[in-house]
MMTF fields as JSON, N, C-alpha, C and O atoms, coordinates in Angstrom:
{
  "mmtfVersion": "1.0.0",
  "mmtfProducer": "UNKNOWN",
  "numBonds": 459,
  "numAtoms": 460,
  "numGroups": 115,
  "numChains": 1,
  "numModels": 1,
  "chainsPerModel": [1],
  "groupsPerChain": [115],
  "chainIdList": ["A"],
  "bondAtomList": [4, 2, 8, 6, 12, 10, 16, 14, 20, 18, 24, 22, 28, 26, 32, 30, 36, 34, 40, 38, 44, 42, 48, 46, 52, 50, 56, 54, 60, 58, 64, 62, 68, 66, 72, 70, 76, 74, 80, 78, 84, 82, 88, 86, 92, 90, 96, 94, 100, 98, 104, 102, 108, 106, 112, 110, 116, 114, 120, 118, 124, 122, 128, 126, 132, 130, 136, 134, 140, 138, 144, 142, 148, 146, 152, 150, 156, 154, 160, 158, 164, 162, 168, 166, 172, 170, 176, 174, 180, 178, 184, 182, 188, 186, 192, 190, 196, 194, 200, 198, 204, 202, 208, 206, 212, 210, 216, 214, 220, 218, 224, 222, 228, 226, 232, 230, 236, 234, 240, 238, 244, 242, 248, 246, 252, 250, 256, 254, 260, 258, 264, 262, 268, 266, 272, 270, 276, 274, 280, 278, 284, 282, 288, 286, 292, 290, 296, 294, 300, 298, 304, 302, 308, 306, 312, 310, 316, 314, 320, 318, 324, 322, 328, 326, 332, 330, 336, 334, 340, 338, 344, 342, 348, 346, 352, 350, 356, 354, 360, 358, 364, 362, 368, 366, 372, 370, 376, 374, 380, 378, 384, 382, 388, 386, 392, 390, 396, 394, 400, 398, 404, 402, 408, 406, 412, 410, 416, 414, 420, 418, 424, 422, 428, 426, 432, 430, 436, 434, 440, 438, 444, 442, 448, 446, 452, 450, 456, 454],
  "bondOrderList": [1, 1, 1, 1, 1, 1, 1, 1, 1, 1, 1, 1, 1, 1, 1, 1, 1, 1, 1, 1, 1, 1, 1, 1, 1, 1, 1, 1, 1, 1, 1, 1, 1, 1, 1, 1, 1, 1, 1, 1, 1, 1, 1, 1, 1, 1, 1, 1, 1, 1, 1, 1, 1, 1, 1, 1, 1, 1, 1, 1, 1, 1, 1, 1, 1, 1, 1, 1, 1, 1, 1, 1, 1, 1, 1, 1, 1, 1, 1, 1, 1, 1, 1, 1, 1, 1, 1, 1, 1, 1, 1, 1, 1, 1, 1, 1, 1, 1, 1, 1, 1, 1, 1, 1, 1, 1, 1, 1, 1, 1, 1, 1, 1, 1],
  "groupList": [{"groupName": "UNK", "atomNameList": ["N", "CA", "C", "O"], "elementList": ["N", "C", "C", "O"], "formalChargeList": [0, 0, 0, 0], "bondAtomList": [1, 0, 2, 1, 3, 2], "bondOrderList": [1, 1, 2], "singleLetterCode": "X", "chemCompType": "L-PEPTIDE LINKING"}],
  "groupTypeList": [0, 0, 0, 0, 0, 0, 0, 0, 0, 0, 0, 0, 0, 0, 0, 0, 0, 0, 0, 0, 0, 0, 0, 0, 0, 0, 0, 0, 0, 0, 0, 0, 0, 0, 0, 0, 0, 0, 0, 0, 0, 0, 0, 0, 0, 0, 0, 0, 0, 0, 0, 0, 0, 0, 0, 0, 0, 0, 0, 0, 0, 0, 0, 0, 0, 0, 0, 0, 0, 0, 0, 0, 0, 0, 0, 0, 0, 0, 0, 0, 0, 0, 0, 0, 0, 0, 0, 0, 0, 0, 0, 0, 0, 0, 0, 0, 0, 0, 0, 0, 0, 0, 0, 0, 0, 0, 0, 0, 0, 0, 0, 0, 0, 0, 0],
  "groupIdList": [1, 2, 3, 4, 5, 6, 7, 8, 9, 10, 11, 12, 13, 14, 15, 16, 17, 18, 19, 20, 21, 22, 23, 24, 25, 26, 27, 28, 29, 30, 31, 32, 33, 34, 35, 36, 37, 38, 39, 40, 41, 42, 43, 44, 45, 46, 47, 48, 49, 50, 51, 52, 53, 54, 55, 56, 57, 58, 59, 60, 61, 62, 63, 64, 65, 66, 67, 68, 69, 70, 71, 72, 73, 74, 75, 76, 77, 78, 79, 80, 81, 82, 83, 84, 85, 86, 87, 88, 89, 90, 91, 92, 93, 94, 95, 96, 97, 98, 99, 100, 101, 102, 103, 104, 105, 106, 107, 108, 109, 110, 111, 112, 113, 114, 115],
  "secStructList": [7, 6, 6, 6, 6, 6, 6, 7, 7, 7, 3, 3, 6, 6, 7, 7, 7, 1, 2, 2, 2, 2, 6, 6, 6, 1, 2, 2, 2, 2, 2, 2, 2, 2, 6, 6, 7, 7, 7, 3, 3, 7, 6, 6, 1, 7, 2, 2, 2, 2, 2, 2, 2, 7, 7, 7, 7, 1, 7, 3, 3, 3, 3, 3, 7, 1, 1, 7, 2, 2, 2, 2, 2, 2, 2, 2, 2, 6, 6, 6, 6, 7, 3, 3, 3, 3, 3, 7, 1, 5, 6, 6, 5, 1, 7, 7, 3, 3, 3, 3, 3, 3, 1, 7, 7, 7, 7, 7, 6, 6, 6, 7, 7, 7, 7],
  "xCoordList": [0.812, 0.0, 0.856, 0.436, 2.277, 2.867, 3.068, 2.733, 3.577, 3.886, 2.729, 3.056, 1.799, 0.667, -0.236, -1.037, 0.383, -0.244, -0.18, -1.004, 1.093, 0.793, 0.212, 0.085, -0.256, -0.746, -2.568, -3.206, -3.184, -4.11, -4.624, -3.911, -6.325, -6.876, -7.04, -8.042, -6.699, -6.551, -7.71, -8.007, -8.506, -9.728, -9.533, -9.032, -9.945, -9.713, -10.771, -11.246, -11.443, -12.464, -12.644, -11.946, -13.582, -14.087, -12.965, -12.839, -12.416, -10.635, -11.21, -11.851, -10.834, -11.479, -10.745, -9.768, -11.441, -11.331, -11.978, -12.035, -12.358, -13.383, -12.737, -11.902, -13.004, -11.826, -11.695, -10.853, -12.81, -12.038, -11.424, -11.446, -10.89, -10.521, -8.741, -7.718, -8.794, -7.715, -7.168, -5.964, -8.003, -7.605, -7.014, -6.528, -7.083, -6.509, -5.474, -4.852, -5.099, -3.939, -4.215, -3.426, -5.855, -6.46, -5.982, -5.26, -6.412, -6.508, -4.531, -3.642, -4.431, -2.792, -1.851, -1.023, -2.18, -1.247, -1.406, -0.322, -2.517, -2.77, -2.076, -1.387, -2.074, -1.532, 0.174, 0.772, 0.542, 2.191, 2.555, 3.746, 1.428, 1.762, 1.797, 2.795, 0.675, 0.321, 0.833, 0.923, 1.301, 1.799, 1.251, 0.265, 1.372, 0.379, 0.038, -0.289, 0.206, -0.898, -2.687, -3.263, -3.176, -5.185, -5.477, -5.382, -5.84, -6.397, -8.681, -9.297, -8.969, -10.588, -11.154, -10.647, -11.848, -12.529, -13.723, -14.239, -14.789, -16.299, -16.62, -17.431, -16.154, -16.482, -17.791, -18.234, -18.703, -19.917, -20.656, -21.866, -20.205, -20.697, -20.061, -18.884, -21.518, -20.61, -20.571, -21.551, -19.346, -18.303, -19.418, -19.236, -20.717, -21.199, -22.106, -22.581, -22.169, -23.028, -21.318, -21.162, -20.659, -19.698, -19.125, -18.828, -19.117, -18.608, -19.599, -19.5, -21.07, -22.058, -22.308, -23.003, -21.743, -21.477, -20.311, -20.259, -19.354, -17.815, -17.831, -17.777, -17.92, -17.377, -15.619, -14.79, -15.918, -14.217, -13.742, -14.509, -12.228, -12.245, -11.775, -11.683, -11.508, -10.738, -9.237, -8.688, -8.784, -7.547, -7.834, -7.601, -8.426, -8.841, -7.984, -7.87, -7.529, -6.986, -7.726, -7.549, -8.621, -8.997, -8.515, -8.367, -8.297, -7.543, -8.418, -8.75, -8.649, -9.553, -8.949, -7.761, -8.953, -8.554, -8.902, -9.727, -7.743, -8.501, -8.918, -9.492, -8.971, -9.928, -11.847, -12.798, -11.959, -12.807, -13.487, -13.909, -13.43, -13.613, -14.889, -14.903, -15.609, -17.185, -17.068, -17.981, -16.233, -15.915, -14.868, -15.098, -13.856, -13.635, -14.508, -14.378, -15.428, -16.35, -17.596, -18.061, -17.894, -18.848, -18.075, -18.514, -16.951, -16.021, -15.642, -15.251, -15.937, -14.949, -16.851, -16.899, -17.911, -19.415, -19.805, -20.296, -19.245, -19.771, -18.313, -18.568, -17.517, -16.518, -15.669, -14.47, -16.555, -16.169, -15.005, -14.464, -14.466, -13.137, -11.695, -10.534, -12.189, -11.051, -9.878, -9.949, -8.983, -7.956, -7.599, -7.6, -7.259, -7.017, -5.817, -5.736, -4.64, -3.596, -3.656, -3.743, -3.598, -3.174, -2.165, -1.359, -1.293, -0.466, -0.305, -1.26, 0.607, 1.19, 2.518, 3.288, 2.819, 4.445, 4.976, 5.938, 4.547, 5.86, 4.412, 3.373, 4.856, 4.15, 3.915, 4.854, 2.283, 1.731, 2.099, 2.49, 2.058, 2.487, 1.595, 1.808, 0.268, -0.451, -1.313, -1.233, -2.495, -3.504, -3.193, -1.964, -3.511, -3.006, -4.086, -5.267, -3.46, -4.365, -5.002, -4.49, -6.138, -6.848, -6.264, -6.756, -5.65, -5.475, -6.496, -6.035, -7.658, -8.465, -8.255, -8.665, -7.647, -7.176, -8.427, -8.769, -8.9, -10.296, -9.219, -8.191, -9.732, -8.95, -7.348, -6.73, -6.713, -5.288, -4.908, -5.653, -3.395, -2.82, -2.806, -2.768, -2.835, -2.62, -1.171, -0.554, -0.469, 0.396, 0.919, 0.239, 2.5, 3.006, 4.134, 4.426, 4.357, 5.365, 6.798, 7.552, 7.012, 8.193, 8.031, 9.063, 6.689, 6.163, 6.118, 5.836, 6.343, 6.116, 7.381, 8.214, 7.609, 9.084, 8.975, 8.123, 9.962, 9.953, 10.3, 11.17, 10.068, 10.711, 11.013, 11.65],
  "yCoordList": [-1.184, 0.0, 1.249, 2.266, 1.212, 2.055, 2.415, 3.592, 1.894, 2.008, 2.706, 3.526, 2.553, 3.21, 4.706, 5.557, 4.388, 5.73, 7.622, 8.521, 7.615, 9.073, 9.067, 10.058, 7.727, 7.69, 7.575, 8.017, 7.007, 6.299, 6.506, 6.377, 6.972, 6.447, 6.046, 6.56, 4.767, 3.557, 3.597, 4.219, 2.234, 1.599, 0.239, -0.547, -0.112, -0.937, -1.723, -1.568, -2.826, -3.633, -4.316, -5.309, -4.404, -5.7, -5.811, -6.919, -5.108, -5.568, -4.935, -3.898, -5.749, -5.594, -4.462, -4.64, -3.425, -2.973, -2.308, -1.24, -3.65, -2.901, -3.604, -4.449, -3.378, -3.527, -5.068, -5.412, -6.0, -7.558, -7.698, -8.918, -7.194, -7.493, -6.735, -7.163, -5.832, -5.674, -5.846, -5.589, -6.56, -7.408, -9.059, -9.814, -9.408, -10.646, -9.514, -10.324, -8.642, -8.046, -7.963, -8.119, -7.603, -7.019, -5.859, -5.981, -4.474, -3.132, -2.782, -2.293, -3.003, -3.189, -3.315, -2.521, -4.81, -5.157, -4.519, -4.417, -3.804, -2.9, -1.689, -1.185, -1.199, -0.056, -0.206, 0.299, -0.758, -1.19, -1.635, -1.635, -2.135, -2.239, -0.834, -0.114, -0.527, 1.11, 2.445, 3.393, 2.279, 3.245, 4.594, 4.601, 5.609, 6.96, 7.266, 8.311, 6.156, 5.954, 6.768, 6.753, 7.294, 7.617, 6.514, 6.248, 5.968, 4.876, 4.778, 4.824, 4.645, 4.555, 3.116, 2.195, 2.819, 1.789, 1.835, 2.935, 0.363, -0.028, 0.221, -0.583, 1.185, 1.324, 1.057, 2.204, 0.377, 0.027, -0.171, -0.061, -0.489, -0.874, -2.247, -2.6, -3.062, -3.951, -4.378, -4.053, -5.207, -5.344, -4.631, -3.44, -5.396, -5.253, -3.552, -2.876, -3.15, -1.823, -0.181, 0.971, -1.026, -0.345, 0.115, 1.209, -1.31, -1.284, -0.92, -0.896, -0.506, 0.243, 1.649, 2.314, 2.167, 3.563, 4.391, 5.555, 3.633, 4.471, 5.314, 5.141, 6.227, 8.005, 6.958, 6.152, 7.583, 7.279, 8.766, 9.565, 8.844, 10.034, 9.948, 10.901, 8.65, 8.222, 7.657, 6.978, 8.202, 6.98, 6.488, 7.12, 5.186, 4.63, 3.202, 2.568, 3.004, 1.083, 0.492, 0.862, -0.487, -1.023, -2.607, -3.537, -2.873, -3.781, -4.927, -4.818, -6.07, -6.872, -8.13, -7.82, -9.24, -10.425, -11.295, -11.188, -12.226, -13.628, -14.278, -15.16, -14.369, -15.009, -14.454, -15.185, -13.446, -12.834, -12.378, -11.256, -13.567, -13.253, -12.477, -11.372, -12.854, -12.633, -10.72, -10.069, -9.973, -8.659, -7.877, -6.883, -8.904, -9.089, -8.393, -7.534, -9.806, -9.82, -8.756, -8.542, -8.278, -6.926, -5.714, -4.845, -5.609, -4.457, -4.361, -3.416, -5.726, -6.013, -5.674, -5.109, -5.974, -5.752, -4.028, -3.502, -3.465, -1.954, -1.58, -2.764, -1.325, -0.966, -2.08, -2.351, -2.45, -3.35, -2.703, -3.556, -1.679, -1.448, -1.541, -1.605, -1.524, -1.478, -3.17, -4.261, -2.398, -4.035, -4.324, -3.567, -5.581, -6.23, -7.271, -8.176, -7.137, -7.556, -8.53, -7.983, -9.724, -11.084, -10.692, -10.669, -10.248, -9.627, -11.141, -11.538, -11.665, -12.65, -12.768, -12.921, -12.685, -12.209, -13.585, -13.617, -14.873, -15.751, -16.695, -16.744, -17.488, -18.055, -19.715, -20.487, -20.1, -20.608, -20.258, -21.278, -19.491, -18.971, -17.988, -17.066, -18.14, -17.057, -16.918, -17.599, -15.438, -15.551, -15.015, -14.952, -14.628, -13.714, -12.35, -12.423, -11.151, -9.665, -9.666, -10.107, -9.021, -8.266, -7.23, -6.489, -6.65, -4.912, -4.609, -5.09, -3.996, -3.951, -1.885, -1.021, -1.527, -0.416, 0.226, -0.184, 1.433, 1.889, 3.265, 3.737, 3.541, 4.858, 4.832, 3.936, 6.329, 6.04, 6.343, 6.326, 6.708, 7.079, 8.544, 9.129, 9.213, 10.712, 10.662, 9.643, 11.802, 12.372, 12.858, 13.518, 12.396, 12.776, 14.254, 14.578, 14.668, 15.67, 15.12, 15.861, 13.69, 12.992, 13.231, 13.378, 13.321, 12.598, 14.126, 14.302, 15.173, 16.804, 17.346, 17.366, 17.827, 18.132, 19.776, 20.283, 20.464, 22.077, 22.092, 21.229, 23.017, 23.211, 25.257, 25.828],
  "zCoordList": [0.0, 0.0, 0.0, -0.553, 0.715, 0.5, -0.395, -0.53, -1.347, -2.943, -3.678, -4.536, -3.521, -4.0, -3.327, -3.712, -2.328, -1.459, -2.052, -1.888, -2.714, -3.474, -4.62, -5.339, -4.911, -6.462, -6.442, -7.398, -5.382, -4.958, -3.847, -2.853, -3.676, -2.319, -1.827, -1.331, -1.064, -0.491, 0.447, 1.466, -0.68, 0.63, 0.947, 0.143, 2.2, 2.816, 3.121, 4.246, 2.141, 2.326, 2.863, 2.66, 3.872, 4.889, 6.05, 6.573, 6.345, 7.141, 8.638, 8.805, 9.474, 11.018, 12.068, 12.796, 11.91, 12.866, 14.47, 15.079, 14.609, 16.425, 17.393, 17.07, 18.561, 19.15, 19.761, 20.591, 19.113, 19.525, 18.247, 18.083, 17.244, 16.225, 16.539, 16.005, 17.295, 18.01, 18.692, 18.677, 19.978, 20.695, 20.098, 20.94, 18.975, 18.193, 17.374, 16.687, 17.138, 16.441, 15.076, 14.144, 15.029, 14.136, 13.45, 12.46, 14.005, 13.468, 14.235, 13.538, 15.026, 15.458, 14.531, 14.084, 14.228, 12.922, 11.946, 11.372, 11.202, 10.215, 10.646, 9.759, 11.566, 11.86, 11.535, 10.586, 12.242, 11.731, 10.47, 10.159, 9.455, 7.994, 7.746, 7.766, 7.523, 6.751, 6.973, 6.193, 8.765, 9.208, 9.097, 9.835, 8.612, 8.59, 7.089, 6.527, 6.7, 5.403, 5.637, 6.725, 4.583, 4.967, 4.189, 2.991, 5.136, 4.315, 5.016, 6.081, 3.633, 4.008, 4.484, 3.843, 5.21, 5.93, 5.94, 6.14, 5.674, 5.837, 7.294, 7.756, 8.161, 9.609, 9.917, 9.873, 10.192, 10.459, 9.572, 9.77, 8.443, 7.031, 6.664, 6.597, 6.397, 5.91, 4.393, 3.723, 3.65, 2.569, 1.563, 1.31, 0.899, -0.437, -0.083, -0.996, 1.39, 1.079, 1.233, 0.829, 1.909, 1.318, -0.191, -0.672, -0.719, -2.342, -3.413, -4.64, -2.181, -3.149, -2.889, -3.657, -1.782, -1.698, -1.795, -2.192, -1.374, -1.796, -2.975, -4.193, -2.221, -3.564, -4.006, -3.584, -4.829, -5.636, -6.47, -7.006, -6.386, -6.752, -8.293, -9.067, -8.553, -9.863, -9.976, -10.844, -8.762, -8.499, -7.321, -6.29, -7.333, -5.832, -6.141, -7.19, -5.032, -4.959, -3.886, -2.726, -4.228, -3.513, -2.747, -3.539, -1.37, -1.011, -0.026, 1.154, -1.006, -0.869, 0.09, 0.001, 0.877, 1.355, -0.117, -1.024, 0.225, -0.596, -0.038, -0.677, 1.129, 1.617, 1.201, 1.48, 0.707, 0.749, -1.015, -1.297, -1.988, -3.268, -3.383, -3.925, -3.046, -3.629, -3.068, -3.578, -2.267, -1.88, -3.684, -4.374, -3.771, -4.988, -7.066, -7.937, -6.62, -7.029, -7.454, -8.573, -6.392, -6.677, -6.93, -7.683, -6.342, -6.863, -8.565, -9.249, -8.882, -10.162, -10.886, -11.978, -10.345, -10.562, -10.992, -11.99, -9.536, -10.181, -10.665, -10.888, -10.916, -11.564, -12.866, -12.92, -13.609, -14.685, -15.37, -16.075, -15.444, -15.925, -15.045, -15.449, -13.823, -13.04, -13.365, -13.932, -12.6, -13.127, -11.867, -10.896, -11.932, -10.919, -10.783, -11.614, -9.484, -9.731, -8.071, -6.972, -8.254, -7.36, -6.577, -7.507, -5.331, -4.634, -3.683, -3.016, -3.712, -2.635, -2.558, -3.505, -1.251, -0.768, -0.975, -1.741, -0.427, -1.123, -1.411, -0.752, -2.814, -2.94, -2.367, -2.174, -2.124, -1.521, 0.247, 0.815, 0.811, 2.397, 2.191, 1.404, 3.052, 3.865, 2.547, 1.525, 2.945, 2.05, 0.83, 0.875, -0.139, -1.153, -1.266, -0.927, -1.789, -1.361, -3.394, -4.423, -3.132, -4.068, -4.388, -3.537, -4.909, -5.278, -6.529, -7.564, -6.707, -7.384, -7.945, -7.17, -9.201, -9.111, -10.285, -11.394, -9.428, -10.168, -10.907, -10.421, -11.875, -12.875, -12.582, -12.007, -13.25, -13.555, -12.293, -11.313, -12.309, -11.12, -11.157, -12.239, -9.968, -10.048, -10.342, -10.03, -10.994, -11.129, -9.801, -9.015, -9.545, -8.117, -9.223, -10.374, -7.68, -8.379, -9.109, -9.739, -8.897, -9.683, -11.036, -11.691, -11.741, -13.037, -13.501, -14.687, -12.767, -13.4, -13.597, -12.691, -14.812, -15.255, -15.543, -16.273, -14.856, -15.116, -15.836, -15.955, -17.111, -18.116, -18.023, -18.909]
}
């Protein structure tokens, strides 16, 4: 997510954060991935009425579980153009992530050349 964070609004589908979900090293462990990343959350919404109201601004990445296709699924439903890239750190070890990327990337100031 880092990698994507100046390019992208980062939402965060279905991913637990109340506080027995932190008490198992839920929203904790997210915190130490993302670090002071903004990242958006289904906070009392759950997966399919989220992925039917999320404003998008046109560079959104959305970050799905695999454990969790059918979340997948409706994203890939109302946003039929978006693309979608399989993310697993070593293969067959642990679950593999959704990155579901809706429009282009914003332009960071790297990509702007003074002339």
């Amino acid at each position: 997510m880092r990698r994507y964070a100046d390019r992208y609004k980062i939402h965060l589908v279905s991913w637990p954060c109340t506080a027995a979900a932190t008490a198992v090293g839920g929203y904790e462990g997210q915190r130490l991935i993302i670090g002071d990343i903004p990242v958006d959350r289904n906070r009392g919404t759950d997966g399919p009425g989220y992925i039917n109201s999320v404003e998008v601004t046109g560079s959104d990445l959305f970050v799905v579980s695999g454990e969790q296709p059918q979340f997948r699924d409706a994203l890939m439903a109302r946003f039929p153009d978006a693309r979608v890239e399989v993310w697993q750190r070593l293969p067959r070890a642990g679950p593999a992530l959704f990155l579901i990327f809706v429009g282009p990337p914003r332009a960071t100031s790297a990509d702007v050349t003074v002339k």
